[in-house]
C-alpha positions as CSV (number, residue, x, y, z in Angstrom):
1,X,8.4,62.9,76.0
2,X,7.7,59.3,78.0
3,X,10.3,56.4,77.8
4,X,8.4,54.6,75.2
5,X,7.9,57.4,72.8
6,X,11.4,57.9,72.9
7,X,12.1,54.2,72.3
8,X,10.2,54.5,69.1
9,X,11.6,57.2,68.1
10,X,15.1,55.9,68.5
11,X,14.2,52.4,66.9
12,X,12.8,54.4,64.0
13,X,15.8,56.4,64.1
14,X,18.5,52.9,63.7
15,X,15.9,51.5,61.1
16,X,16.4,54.6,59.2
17,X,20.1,54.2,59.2
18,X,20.2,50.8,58.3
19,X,18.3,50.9,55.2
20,X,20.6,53.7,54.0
21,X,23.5,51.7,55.0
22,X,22.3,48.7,53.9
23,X,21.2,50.3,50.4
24,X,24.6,52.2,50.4
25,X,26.2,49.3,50.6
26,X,24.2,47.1,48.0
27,X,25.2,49.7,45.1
28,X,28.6,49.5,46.3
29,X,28.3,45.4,45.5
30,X,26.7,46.4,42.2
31,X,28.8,49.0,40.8
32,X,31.0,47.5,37.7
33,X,33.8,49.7,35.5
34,X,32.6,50.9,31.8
35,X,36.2,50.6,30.7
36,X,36.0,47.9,28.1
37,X,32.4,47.5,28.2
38,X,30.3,46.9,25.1
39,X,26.6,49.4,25.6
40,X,24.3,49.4,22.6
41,X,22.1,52.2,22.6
42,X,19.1,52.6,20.7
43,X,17.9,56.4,19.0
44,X,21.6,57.0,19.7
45,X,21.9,59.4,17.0
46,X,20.4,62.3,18.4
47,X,18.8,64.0,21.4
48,X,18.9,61.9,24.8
49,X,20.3,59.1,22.8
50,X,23.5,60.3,21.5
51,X,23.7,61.9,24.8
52,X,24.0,59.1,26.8
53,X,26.7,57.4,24.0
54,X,29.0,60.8,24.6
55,X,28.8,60.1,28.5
56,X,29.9,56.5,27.3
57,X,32.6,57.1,25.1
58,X,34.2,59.5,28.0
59,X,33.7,56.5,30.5
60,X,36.3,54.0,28.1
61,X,32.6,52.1,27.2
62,X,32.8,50.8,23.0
63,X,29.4,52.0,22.0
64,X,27.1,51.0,19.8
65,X,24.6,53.4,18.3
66,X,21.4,52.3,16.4
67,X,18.9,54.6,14.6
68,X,16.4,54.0,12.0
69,X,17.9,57.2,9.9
70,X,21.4,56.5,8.1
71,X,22.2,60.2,8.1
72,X,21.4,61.2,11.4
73,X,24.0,57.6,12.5
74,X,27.0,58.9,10.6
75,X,26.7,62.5,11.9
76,X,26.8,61.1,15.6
77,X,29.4,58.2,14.3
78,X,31.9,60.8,13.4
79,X,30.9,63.0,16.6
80,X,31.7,60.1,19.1
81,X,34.9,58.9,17.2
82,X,36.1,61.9,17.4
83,X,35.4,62.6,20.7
84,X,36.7,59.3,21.5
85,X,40.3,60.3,20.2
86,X,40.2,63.7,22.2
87,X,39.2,61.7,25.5
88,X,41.7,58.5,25.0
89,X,44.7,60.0,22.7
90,X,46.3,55.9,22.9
91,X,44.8,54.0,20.2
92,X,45.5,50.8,22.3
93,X,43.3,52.1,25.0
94,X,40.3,54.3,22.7
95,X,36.8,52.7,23.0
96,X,35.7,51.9,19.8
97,X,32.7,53.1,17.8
98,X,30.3,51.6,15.3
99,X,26.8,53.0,14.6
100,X,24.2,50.5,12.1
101,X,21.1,51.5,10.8
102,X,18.1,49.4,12.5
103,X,14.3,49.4,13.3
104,X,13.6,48.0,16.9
105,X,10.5,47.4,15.5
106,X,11.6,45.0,13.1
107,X,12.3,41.4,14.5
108,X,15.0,40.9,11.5
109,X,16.5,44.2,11.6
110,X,17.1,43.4,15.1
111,X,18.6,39.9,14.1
112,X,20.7,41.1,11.7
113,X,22.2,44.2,13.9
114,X,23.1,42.0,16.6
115,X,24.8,39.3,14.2
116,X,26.9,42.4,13.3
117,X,27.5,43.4,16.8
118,X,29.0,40.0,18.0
119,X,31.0,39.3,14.9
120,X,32.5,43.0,16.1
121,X,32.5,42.9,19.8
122,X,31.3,39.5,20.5
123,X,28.3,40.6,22.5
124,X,26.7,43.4,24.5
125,X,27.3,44.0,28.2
126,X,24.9,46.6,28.6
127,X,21.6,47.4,26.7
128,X,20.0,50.8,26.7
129,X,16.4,51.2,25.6
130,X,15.9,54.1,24.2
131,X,14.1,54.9,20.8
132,X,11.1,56.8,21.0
133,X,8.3,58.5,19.3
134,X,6.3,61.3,20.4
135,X,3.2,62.2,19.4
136,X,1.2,65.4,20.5
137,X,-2.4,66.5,20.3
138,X,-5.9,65.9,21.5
139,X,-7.1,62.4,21.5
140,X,-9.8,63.5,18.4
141,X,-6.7,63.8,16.5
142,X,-5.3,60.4,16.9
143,X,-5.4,57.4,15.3
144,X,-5.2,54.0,15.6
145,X,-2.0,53.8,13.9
146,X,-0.6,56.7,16.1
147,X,-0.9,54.3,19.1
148,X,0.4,51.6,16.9
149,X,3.5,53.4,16.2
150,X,4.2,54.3,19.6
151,X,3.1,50.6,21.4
152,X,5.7,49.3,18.8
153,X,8.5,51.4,19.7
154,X,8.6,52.0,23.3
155,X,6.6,48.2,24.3
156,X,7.4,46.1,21.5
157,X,10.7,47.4,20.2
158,X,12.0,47.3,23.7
159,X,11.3,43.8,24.4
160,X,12.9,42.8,20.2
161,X,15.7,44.3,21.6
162,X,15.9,42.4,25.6
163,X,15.2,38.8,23.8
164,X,18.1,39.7,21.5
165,X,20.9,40.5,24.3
166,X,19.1,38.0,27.0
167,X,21.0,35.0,25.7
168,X,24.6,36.5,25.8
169,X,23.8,37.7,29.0
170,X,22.9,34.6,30.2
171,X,25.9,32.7,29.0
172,X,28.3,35.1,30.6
173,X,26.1,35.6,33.7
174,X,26.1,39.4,33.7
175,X,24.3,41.7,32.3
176,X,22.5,45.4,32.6
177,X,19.0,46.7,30.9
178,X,18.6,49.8,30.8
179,X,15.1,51.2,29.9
180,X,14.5,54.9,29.4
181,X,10.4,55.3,30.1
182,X,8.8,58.3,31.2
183,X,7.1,60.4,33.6
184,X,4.5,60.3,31.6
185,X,4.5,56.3,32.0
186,X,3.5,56.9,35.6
187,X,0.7,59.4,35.3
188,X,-0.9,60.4,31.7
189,X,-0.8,64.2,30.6
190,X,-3.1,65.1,28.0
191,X,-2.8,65.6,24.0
192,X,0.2,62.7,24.4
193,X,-2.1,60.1,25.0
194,X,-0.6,57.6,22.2
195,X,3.3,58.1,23.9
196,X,1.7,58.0,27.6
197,X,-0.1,54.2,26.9
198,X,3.3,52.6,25.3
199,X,4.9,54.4,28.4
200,X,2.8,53.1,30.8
201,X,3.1,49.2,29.3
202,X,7.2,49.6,29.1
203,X,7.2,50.8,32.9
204,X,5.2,48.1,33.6
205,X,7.6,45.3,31.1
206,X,10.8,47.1,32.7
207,X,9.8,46.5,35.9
208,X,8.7,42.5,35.4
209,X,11.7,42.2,33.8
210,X,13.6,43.2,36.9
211,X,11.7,41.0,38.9
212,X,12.4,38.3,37.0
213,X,16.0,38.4,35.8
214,X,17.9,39.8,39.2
215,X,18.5,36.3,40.2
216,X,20.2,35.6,36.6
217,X,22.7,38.8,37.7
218,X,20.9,40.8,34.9
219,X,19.7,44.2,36.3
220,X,16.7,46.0,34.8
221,X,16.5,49.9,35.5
222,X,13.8,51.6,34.6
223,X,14.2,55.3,34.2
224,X,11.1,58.0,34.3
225,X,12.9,61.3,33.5
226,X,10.3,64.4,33.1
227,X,10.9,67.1,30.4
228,X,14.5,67.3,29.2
229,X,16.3,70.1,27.2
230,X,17.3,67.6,24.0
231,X,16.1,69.3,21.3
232,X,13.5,66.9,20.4
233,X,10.4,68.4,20.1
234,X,11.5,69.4,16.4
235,X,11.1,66.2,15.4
236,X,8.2,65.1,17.1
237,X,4.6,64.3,15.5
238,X,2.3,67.4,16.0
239,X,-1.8,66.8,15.3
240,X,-4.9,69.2,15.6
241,X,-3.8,73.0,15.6
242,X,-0.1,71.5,15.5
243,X,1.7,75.0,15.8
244,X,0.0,75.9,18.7
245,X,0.4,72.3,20.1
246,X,4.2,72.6,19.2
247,X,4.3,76.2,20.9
248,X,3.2,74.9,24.5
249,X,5.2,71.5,24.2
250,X,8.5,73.2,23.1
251,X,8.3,76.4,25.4
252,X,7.7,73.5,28.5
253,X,10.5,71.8,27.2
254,X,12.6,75.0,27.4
255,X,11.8,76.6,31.5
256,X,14.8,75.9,33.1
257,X,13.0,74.8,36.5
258,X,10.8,72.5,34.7
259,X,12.9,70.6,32.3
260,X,16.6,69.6,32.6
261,X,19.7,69.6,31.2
262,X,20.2,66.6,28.8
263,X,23.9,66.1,29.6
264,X,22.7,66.4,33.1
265,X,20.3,63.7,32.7
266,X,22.6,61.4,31.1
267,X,24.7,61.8,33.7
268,X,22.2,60.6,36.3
269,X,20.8,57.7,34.2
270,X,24.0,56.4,33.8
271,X,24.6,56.5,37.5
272,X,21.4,54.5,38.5
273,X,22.6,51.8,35.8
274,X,26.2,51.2,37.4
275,X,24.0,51.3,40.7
276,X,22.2,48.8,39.7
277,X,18.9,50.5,40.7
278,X,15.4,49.1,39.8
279,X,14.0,52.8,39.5
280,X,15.0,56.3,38.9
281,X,12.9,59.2,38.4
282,X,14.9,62.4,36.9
283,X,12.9,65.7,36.6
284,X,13.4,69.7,36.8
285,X,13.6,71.4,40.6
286,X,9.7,72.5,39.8
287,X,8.4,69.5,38.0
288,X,6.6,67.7,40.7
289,X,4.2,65.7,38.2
290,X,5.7,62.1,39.7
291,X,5.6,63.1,43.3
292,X,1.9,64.7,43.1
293,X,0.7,61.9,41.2
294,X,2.1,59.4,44.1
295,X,0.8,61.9,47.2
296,X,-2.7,63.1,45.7
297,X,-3.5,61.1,43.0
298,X,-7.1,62.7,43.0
299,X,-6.2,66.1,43.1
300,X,-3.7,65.1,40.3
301,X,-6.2,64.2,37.9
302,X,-8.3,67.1,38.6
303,X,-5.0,69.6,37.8
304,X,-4.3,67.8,34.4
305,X,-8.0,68.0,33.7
306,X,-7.8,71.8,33.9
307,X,-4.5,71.9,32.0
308,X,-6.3,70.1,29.2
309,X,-8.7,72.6,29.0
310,X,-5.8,75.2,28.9
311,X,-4.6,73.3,25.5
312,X,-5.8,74.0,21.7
313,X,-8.8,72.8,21.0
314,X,-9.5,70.0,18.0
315,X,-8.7,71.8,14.8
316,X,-6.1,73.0,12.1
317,X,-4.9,70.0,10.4
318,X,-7.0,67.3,12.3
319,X,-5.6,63.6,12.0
320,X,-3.0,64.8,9.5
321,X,0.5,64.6,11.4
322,X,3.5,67.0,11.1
323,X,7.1,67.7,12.5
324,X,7.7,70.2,15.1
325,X,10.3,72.0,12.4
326,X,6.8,72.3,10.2
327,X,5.2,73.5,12.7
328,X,6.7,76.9,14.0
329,X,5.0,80.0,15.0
330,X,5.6,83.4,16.4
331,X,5.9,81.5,19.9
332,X,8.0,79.0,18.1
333,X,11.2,79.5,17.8
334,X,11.6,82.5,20.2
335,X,13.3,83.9,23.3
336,X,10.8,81.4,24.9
337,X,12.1,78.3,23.3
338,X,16.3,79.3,23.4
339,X,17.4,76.3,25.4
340,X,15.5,73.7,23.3
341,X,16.9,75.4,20.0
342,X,20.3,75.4,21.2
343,X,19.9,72.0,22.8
344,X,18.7,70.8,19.2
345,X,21.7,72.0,17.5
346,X,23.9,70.5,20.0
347,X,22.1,67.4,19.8
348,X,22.1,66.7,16.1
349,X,18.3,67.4,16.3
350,X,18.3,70.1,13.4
């Protein structure tokens, strides 16, 4: 090896260690205590949502929990209070808990949450995007309305909800966004065509936002996770030969190596938040849909065009839509699916 390789190599080597420093460091600047916090989280009441508000409530954060269903809010109300007064025994010191009914999609549901919010806590620290829709079958089977429904959750709700904490924010010059995207908002995977496209507009919405607010000292992170064990797919929107499109989407959502723990992956979003990072990407050991699509785009494409031709063909009930829980088969539930179910009871899914 001549002098100037090695001189490279070694420059390399310090650049290397600077930008983990540096980076290390920058986090470290960042980082901010939950303790007396006010978080609003949207879809709280079940699955990833309600997740992410348990992982809250143990950090000393008050949470707020929104949902458009009024059962599903009081069963996760009662679950977080509760868990609040195991946690922090002292009344003085317990995080307090309040869970309203609301439609992100609704400009004046919106209004009229957050007027209850600050007359409560007088305003909200830190946002976390996170309602969602999922819809799942071939394109044939979808309809305008299904990428309606989806654009207006994940795009449009999400931006309701930033213009409705952005002044607050502002005024107190802090401030944290927390968007929960997808995977599938970085490369598309057939028969979820309708939840890929509003994916793919809130990474790109998430990540203007960060570019945009940082200097205000509000921080944007957007988070892709890949399949997670919440217990969702029973409530998701199945189309064409729906039990066989539930029985591939729920068995995915239950291999261990591809999909991960939902406590797991609360854990890890909430981390990149108090970071303070622009990006995180949270996936199963074996899922390597975000890394493949960044390294061989092509070959990519050509993969998920064979695994569409692996899925049920147009069929069954066509355009009609219905729940994964109307939608079971010998496949599903079964030994195949055991996580997801038990994730879904855990999760307030059922």
């Amino acid at each position: 090896m001549n002098k100037i390789t090695k001189a490279i190599l070694i420059a390399g080597g310090i650049g290397v260690a600077a930008s983990v420093a540096g980076r290390a460091l920058l986090r470290q600047s960042r980082r901010f205590d939950w303790v007396g916090k006010t978080v609003l989280v949207t879809g709280g009441s079940r699955g990833l949502g309600l997740c992410l508000a348990r992982k809250l409530v143990d950090a000393g954060a008050n949470v707020v929990t929104c949902a458009r269903t009024s059962s599903d809010l009081e069963t996760a109300e009662l679950e977080l209070r509760q868990r609040a007064a195991n946690v922090w025994p002292d009344a003085a010191t317990r995080p307090r808990v309040l869970a309203i009914a609301c439609d992100v999609r609704e400009c004046d549901s919106v209004e009229s949450m957050m007027a209850e919010v600050v007359d409560q806590f007088g305003g909200i620290d830190v946002l976390i995007n996170n309602a969602g829709v999922i819809e799942v079958g071939p394109f044939d089977a979808m309809t305008e309305k299904d990428f309606q429904r989806s654009m207006d959750t994940h795009c449009w709700g999400t931006l309701n909800m930033v213009r409705s904490v952005l002044p607050g924010m502002r005024s107190r010059g802090w401030g944290r966004i927390l968007n929960v995207a997808s995977i599938g908002g970085k490369r598309a995977v057939p028969h979820m065509l309708p939840y890929a496209a509003s994916k793919f507009a809130l990474v790109g919405l998430s990540t203007g936002l960060r570019a945009e607010l940082a200097h205000e000292n509000i921080l944007v992170t957007t988070v892709c996770p890949g399949l997670m064990r919440t217990g969702s797919p029973r409530n998701a929107i199945f189309k064409g030969q729906h039990r066989k499109e539930y029985a591939w989407f729920s068995i995915g959502d239950s291999l261990p190596m591809m999909s991960i723990n939902a406590m797991t992956a609360a854990e890890k979003i909430l981390q990149a938040c108090n970071n303070g990072d622009a990006e995180v990407v949270i996936a199963g050991s074996m899922n390597f849909t975000s890394l493949a699509a960044r390294l061989a785009p092509n070959w990519t494409a050509e993969m998920l065009s064979l695994m569409d031709q692996m899925l049920p063909e147009m069929g069954g009930i066509g355009r009609r839509a219905a729940k994964g829980h109307e939608s079971e088969s010998a496949w599903s539930p079964s030994i195949l699916t055991r996580l997801t179910n038990l994730a879904a009871v855990r999760n307030n899914e059922i």
